[in-house]
Biopython code that builds the backbone (N, CA, C, O; Angstrom):
import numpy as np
from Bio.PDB.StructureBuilder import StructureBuilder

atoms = [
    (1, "UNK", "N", (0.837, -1.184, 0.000)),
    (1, "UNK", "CA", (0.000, 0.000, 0.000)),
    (1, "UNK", "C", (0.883, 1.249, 0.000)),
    (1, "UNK", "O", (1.848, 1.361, 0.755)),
    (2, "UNK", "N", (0.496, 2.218, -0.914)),
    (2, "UNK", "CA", (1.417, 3.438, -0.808)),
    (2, "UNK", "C", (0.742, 4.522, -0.026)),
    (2, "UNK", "O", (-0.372, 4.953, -0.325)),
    (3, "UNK", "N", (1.586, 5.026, 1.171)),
    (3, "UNK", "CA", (1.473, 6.226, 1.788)),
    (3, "UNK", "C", (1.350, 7.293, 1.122)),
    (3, "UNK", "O", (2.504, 7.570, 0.797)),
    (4, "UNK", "N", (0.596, 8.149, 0.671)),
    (4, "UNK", "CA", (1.063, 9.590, 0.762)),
    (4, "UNK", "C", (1.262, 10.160, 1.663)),
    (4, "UNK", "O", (0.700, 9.900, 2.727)),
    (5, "UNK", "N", (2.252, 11.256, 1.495)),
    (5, "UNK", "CA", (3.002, 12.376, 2.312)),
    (5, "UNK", "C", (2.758, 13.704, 1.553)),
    (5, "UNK", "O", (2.618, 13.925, 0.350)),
    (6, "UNK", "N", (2.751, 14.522, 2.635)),
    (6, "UNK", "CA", (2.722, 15.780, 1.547)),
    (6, "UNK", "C", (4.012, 16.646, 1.644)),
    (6, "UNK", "O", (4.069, 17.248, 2.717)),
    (7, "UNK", "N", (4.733, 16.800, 1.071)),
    (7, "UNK", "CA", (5.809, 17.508, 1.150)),
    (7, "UNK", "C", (5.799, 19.079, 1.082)),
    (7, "UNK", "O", (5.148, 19.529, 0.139)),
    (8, "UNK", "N", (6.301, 19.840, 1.772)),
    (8, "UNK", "CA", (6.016, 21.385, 1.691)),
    (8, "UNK", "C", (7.558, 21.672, 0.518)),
    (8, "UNK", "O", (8.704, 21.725, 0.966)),
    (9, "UNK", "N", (7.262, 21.803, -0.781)),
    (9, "UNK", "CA", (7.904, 22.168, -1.699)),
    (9, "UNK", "C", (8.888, 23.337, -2.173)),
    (9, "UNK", "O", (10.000, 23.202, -2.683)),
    (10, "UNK", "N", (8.356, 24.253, -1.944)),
    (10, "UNK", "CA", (8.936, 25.916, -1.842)),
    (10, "UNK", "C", (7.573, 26.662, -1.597)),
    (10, "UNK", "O", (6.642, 26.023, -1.106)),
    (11, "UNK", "N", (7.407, 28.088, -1.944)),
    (11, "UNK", "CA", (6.738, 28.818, -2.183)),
    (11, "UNK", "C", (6.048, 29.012, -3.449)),
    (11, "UNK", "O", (6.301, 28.241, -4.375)),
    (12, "UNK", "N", (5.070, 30.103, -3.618)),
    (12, "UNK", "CA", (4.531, 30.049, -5.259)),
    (12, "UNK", "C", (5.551, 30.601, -5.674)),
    (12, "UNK", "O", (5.958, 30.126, -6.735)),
    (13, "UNK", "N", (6.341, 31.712, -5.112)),
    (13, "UNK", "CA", (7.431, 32.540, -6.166)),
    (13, "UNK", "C", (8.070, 31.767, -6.786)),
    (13, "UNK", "O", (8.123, 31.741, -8.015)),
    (14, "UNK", "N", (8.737, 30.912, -5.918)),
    (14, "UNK", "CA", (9.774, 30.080, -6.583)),
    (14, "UNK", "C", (9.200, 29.356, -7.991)),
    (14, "UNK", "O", (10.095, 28.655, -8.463)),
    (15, "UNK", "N", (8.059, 29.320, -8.745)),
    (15, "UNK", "CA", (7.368, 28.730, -9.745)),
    (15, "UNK", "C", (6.931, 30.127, -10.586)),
    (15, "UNK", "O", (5.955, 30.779, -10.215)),
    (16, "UNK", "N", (7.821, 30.569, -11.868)),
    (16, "UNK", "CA", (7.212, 31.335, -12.469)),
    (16, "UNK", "C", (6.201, 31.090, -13.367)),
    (16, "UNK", "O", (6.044, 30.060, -14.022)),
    (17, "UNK", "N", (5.470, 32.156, -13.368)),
    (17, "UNK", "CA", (4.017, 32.067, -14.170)),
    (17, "UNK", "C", (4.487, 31.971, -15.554)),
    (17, "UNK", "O", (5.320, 32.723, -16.059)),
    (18, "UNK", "N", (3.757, 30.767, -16.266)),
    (18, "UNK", "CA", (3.935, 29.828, -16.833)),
    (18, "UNK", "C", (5.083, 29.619, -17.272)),
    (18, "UNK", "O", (5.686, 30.097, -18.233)),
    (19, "UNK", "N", (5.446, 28.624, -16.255)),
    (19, "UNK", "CA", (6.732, 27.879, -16.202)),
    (19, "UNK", "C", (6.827, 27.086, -15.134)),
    (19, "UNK", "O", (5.921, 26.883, -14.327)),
    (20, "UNK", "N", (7.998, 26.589, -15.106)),
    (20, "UNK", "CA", (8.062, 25.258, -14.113)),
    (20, "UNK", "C", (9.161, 25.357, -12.956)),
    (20, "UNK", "O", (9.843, 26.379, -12.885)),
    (21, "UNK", "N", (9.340, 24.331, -12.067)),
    (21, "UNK", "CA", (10.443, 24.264, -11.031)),
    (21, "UNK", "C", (10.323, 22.824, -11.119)),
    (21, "UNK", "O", (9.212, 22.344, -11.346)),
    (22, "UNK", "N", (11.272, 22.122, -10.976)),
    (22, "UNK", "CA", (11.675, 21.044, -10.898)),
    (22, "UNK", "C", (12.383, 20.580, -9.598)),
    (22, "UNK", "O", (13.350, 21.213, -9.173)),
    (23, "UNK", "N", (11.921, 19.505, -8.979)),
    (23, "UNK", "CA", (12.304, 19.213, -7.532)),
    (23, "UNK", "C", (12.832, 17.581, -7.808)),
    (23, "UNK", "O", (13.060, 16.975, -8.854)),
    (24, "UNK", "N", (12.915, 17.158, -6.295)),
    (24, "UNK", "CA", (13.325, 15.151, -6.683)),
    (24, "UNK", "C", (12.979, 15.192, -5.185)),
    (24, "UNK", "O", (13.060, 16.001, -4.260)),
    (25, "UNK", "N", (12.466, 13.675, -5.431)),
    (25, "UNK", "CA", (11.801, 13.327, -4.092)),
    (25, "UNK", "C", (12.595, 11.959, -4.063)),
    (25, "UNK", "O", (12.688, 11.421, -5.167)),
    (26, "UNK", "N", (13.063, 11.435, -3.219)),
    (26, "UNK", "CA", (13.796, 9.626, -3.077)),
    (26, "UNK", "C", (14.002, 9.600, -4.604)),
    (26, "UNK", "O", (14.843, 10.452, -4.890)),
    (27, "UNK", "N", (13.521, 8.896, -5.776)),
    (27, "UNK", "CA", (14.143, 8.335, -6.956)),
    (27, "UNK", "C", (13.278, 9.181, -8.230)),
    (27, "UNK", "O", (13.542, 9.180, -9.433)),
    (28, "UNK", "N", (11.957, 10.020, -7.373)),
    (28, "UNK", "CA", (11.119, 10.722, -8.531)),
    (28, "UNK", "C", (12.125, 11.952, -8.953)),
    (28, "UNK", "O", (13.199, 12.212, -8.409)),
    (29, "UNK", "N", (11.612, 12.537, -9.883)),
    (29, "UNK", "CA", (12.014, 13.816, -10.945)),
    (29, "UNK", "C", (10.540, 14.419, -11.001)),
    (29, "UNK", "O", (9.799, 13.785, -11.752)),
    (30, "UNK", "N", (9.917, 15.598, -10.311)),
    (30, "UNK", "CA", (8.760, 15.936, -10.347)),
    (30, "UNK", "C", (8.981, 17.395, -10.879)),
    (30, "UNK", "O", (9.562, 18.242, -10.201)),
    (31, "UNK", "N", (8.494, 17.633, -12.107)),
    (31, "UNK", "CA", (8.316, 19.024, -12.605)),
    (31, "UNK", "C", (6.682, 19.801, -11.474)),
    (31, "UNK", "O", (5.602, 19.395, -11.045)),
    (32, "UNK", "N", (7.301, 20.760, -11.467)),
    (32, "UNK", "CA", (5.817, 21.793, -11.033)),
    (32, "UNK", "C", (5.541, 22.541, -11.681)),
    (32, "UNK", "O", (6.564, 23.093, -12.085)),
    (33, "UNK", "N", (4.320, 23.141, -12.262)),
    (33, "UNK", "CA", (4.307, 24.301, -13.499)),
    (33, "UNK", "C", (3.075, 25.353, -12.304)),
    (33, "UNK", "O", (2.440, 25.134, -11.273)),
    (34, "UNK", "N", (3.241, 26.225, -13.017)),
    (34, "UNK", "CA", (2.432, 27.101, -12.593)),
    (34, "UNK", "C", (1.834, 28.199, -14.170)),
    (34, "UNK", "O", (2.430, 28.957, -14.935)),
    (35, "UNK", "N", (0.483, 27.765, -14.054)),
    (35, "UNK", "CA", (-0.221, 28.398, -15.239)),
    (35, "UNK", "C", (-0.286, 30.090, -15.246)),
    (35, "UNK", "O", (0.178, 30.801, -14.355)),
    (36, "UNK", "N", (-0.918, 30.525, -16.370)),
    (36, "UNK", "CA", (-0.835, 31.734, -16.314)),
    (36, "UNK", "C", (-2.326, 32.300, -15.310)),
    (36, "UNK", "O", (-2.423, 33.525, -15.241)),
    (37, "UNK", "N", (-3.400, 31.501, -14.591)),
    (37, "UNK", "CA", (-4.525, 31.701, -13.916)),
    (37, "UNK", "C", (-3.817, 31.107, -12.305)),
    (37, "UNK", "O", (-4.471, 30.727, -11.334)),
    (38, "UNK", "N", (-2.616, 31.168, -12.401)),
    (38, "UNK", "CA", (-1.866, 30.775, -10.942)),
    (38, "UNK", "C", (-2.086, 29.471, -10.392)),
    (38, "UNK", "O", (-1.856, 29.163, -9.222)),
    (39, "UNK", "N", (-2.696, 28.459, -11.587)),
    (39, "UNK", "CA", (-3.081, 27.088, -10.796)),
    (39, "UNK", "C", (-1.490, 26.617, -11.001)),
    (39, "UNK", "O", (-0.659, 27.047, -11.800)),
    (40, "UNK", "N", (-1.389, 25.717, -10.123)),
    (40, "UNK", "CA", (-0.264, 24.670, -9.465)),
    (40, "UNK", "C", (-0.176, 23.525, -10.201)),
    (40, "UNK", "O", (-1.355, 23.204, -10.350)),
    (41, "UNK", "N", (0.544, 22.662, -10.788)),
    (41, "UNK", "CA", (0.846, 21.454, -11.132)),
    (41, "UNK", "C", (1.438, 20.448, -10.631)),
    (41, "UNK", "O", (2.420, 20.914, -10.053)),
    (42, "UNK", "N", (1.425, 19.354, -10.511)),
    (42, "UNK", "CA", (2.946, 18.367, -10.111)),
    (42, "UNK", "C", (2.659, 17.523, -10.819)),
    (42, "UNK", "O", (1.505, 17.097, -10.798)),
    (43, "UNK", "N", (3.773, 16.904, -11.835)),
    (43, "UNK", "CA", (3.845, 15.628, -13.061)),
    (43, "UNK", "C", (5.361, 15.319, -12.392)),
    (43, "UNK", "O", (6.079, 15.945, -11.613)),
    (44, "UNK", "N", (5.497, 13.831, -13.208)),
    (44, "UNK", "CA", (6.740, 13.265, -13.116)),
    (44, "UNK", "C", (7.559, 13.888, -14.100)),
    (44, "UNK", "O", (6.834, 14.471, -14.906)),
    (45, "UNK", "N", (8.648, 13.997, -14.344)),
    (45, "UNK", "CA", (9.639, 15.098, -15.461)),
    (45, "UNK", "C", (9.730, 14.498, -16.321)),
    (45, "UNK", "O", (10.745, 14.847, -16.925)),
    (46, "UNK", "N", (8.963, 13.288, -17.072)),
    (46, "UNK", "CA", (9.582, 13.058, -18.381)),
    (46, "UNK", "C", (7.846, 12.492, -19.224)),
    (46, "UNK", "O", (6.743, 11.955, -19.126)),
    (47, "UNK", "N", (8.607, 13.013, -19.821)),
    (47, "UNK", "CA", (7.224, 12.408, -20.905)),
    (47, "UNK", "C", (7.026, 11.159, -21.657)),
    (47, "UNK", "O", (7.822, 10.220, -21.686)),
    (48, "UNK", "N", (6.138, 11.217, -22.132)),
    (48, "UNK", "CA", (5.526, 9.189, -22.226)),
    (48, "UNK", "C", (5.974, 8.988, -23.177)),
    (48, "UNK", "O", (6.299, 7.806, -23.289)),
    (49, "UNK", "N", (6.293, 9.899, -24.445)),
    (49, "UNK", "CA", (7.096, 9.929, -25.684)),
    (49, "UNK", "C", (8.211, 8.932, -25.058)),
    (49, "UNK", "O", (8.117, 7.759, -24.694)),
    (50, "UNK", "N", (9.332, 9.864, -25.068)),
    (50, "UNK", "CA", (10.522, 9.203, -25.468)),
    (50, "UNK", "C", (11.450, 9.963, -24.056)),
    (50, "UNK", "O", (12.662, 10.155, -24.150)),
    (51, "UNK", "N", (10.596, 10.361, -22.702)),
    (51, "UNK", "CA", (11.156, 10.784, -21.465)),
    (51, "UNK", "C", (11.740, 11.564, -21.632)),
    (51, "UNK", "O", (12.888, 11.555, -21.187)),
    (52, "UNK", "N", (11.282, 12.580, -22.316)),
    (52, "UNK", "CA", (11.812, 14.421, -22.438)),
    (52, "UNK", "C", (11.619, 14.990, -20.869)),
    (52, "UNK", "O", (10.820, 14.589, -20.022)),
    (53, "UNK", "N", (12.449, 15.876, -20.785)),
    (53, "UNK", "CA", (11.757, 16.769, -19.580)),
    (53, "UNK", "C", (11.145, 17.431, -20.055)),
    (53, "UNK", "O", (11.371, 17.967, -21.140)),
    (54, "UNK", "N", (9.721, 17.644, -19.013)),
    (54, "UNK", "CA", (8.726, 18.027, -19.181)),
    (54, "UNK", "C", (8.858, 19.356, -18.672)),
    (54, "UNK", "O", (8.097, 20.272, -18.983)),
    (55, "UNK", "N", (10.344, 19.516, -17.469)),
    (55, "UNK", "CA", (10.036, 20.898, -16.570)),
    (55, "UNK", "C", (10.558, 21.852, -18.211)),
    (55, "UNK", "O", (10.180, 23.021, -18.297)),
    (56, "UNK", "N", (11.334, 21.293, -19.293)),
    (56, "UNK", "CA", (11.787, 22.280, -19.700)),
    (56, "UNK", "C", (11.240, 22.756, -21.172)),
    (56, "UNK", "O", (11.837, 23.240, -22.134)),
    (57, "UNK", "N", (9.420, 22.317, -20.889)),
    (57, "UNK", "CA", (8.674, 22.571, -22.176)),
    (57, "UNK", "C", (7.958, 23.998, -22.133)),
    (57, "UNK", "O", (8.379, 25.022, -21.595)),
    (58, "UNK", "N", (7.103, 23.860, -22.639)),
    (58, "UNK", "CA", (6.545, 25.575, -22.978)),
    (58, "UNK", "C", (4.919, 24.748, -22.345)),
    (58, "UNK", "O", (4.403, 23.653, -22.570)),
    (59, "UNK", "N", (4.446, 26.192, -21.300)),
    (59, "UNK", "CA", (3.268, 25.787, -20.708)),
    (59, "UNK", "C", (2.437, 26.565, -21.371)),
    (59, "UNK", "O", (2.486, 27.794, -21.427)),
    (60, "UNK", "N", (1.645, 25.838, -21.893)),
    (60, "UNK", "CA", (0.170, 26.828, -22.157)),
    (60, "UNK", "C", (-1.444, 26.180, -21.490)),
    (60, "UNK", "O", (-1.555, 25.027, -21.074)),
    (61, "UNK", "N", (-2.187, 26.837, -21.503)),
    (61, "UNK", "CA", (-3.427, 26.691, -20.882)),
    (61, "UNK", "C", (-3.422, 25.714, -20.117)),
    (61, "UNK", "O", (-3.425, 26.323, -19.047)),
    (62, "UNK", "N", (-3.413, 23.865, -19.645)),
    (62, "UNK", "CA", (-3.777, 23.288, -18.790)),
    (62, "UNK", "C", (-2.633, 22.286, -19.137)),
    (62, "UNK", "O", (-2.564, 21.374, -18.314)),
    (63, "UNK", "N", (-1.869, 22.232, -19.977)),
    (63, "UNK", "CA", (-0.844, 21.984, -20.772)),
    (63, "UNK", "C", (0.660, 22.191, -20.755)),
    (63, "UNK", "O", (0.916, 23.346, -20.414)),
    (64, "UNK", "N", (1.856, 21.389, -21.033)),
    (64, "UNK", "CA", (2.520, 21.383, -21.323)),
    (64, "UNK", "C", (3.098, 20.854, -22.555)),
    (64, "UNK", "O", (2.592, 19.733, -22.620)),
    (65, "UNK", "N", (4.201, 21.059, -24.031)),
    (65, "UNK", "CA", (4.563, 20.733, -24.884)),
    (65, "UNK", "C", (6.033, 20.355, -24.357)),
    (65, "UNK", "O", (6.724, 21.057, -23.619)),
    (66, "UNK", "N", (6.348, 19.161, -24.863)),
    (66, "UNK", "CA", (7.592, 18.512, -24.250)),
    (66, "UNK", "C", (8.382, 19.384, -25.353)),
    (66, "UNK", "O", (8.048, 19.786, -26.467)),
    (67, "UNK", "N", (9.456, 19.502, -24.663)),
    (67, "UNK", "CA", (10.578, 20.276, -25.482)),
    (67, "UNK", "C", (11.237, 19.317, -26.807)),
    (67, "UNK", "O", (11.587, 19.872, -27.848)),
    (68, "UNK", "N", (11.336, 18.029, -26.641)),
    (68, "UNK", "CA", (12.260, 17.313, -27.294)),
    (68, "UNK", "C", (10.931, 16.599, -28.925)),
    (68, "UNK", "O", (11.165, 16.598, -30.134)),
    (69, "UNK", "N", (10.117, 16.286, -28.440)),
    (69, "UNK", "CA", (8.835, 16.259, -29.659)),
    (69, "UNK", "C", (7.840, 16.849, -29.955)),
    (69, "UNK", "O", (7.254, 16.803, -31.036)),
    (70, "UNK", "N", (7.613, 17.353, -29.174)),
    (70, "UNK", "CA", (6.599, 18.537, -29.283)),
    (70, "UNK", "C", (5.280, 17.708, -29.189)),
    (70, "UNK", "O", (4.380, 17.577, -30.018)),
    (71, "UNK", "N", (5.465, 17.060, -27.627)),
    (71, "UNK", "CA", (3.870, 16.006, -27.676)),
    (71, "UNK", "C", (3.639, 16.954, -26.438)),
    (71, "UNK", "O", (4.581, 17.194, -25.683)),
    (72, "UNK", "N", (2.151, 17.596, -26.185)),
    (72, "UNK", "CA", (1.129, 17.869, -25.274)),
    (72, "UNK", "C", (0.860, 17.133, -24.753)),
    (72, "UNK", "O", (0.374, 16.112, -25.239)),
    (73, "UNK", "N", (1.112, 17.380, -23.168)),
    (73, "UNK", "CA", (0.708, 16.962, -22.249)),
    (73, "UNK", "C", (-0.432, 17.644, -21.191)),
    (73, "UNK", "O", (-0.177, 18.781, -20.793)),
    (74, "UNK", "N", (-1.767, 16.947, -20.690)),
    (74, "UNK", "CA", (-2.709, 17.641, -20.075)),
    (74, "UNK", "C", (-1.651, 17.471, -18.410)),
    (74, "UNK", "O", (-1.152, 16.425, -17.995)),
    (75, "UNK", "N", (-1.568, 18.941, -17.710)),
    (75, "UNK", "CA", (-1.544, 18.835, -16.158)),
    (75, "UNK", "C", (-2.093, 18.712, -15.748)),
    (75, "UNK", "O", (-1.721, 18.691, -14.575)),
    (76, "UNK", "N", (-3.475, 18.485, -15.885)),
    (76, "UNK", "CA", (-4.310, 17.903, -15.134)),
    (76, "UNK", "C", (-4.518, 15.879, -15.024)),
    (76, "UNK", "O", (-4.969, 15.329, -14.020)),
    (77, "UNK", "N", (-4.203, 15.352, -15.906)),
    (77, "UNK", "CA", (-4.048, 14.118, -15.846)),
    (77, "UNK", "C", (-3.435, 14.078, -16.325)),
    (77, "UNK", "O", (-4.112, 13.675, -17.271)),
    (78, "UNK", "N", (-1.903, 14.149, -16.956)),
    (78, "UNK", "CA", (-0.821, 13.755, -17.359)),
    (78, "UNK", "C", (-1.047, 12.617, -18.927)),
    (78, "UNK", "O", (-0.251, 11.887, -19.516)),
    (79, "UNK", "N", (-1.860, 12.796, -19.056)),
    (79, "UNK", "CA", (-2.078, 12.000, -20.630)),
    (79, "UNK", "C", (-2.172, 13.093, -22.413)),
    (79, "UNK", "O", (-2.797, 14.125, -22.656)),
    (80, "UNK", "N", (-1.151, 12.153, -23.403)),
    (80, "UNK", "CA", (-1.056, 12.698, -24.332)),
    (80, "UNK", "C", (-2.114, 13.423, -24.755)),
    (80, "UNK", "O", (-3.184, 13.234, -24.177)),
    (81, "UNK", "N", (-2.061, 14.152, -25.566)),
    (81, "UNK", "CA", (-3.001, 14.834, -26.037)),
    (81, "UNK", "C", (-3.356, 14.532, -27.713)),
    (81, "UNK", "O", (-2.671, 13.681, -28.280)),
    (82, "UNK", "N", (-4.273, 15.137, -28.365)),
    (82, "UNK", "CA", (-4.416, 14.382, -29.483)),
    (82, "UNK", "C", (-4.094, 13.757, -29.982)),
    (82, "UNK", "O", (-4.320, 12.759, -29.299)),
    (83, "UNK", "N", (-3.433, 13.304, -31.196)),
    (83, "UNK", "CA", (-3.425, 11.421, -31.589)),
    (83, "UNK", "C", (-2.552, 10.609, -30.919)),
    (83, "UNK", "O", (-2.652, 9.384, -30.851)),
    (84, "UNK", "N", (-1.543, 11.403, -30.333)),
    (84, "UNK", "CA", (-0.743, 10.646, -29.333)),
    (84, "UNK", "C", (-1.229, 10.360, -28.236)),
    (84, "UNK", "O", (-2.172, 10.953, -27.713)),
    (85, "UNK", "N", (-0.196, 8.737, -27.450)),
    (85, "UNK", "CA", (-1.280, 8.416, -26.554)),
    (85, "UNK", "C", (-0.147, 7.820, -26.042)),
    (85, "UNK", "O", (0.802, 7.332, -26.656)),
    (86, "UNK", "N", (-0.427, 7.947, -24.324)),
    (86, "UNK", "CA", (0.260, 7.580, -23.362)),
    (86, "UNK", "C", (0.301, 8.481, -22.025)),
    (86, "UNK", "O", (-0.520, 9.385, -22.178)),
    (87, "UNK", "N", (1.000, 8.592, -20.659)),
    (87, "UNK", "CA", (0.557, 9.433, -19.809)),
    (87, "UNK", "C", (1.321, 9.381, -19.093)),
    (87, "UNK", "O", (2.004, 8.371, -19.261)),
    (88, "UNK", "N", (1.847, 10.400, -17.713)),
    (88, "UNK", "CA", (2.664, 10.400, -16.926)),
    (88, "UNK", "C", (2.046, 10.704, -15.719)),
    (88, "UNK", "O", (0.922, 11.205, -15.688)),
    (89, "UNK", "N", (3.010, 10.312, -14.230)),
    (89, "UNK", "CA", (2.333, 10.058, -13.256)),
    (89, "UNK", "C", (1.539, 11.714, -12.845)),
    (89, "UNK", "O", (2.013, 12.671, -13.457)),
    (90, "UNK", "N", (0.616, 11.946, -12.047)),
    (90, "UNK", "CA", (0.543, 13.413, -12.013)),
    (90, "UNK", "C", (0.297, 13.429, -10.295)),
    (90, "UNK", "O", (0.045, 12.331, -9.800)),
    (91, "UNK", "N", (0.338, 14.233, -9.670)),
    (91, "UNK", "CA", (0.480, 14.739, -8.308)),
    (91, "UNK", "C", (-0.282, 15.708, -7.595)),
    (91, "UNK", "O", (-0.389, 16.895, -7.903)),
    (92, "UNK", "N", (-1.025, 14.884, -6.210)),
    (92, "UNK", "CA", (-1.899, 16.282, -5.484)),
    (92, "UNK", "C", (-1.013, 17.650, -5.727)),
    (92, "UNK", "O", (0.197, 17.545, -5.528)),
    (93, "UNK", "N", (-1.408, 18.622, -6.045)),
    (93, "UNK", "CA", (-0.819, 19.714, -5.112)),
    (93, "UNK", "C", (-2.169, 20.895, -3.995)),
    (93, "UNK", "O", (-3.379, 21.098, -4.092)),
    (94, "UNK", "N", (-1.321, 21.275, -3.256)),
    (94, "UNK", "CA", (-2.265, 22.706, -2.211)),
    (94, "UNK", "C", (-1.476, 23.154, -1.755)),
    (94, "UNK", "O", (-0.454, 22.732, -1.214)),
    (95, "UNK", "N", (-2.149, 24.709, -2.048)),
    (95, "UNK", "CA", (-1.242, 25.749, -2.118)),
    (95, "UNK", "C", (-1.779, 26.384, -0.616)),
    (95, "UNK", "O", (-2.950, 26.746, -0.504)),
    (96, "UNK", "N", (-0.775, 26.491, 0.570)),
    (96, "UNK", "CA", (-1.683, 27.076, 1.713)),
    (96, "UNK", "C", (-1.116, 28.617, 1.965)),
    (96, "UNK", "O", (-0.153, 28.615, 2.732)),
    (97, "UNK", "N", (-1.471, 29.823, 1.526)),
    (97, "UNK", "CA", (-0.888, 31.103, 2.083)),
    (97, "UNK", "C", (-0.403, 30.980, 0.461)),
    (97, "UNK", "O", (-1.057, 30.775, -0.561)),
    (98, "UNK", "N", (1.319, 31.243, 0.741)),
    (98, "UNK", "CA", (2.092, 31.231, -0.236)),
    (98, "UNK", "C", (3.221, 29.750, -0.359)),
    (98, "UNK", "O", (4.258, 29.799, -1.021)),
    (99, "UNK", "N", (2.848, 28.715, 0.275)),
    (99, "UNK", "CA", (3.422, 27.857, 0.275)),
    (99, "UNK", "C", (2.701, 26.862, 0.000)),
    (99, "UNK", "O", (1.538, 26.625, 0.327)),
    (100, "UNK", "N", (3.810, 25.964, -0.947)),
    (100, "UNK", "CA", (3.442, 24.807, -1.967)),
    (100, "UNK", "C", (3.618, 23.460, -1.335)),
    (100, "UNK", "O", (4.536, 23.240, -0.545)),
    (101, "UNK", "N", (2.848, 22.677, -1.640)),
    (101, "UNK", "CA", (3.342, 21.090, -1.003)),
    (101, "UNK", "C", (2.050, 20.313, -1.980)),
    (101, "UNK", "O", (0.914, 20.720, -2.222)),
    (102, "UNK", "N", (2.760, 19.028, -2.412)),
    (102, "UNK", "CA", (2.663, 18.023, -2.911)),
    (102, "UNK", "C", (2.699, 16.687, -2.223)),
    (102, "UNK", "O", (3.665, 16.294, -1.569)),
    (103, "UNK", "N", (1.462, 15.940, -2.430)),
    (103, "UNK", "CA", (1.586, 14.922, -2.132)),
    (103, "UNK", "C", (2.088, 13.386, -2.602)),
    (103, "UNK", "O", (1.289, 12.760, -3.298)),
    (104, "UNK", "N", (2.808, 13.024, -2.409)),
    (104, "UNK", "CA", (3.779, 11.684, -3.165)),
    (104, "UNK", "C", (3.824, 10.555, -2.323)),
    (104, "UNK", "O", (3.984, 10.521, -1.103)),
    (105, "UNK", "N", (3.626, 9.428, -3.308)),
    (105, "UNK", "CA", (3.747, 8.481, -2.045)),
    (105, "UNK", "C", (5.053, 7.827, -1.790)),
    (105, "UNK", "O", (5.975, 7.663, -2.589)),
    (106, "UNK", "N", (4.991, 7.544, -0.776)),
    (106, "UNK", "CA", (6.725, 7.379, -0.041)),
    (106, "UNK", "C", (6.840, 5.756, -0.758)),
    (106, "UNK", "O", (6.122, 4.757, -0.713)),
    (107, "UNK", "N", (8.003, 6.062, -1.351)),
    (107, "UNK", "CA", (8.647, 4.529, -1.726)),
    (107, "UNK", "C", (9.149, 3.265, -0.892)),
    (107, "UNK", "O", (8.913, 2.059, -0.971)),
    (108, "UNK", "N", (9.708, 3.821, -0.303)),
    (108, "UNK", "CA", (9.866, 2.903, 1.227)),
    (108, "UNK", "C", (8.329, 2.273, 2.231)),
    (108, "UNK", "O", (8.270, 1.601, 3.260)),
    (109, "UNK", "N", (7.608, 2.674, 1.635)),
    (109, "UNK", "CA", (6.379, 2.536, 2.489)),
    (109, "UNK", "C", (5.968, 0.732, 2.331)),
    (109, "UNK", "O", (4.992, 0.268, 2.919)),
]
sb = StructureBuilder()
sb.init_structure("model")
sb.init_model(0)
sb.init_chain("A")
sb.init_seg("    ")
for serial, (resi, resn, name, xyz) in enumerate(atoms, 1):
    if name == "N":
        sb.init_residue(resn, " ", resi, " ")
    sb.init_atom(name, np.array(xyz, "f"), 0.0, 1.0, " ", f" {name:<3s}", serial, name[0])
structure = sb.get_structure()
């Protein structure tokens, strides 16, 4: 059974509007994006393609475009977007005040 934990991440600053921060938790690679309507993201950093980083694509609307193929990804469920198909893990986030935390489940658990 996997635990979640919620990890207190950084702040919102540290996540520019639309764009990403990239963190690591035990063996994950978790991109965070932050949209241009200030919503929060957490995906795993690589994409279902061919494991591009995802922190270092171009964010638009609910979305990310992987830098290396140019496949869309939804942040909200981490699955390809039109004819492509496949998906990456995606992550609670809550934002309390100005501070970020994500929930992940502990590997060791």
């Amino acid at each position: 059974m996997n635990v979640l934990i919620w990890l207190e991440v950084g702040v919102l600053d540290d996540i520019p509007i639309r764009g990403s921060r990239r963190i690591k938790h035990q063996e994950r690679r978790i991109a965070l994006f932050r949209t241009a309507e200030n919503t929060v993201y957490a995906i795993n950093d690589s994409c279902p393609h061919e494991g591009g980083p995802l922190s270092e694509g171009i964010v638009h609307d609910n979305c990310v475009t992987c830098p290396l193929h140019n496949w869309v990804i939804s942040l909200d469920t981490g699955a390809a977007q039109g004819a492509d198909s496949g998906s990456t893990e995606t992550y609670p986030v809550r934002v309390e005040g100005n501070n970020v935390f994500v929930a992940l489940p502990e590997l060791n658990s």
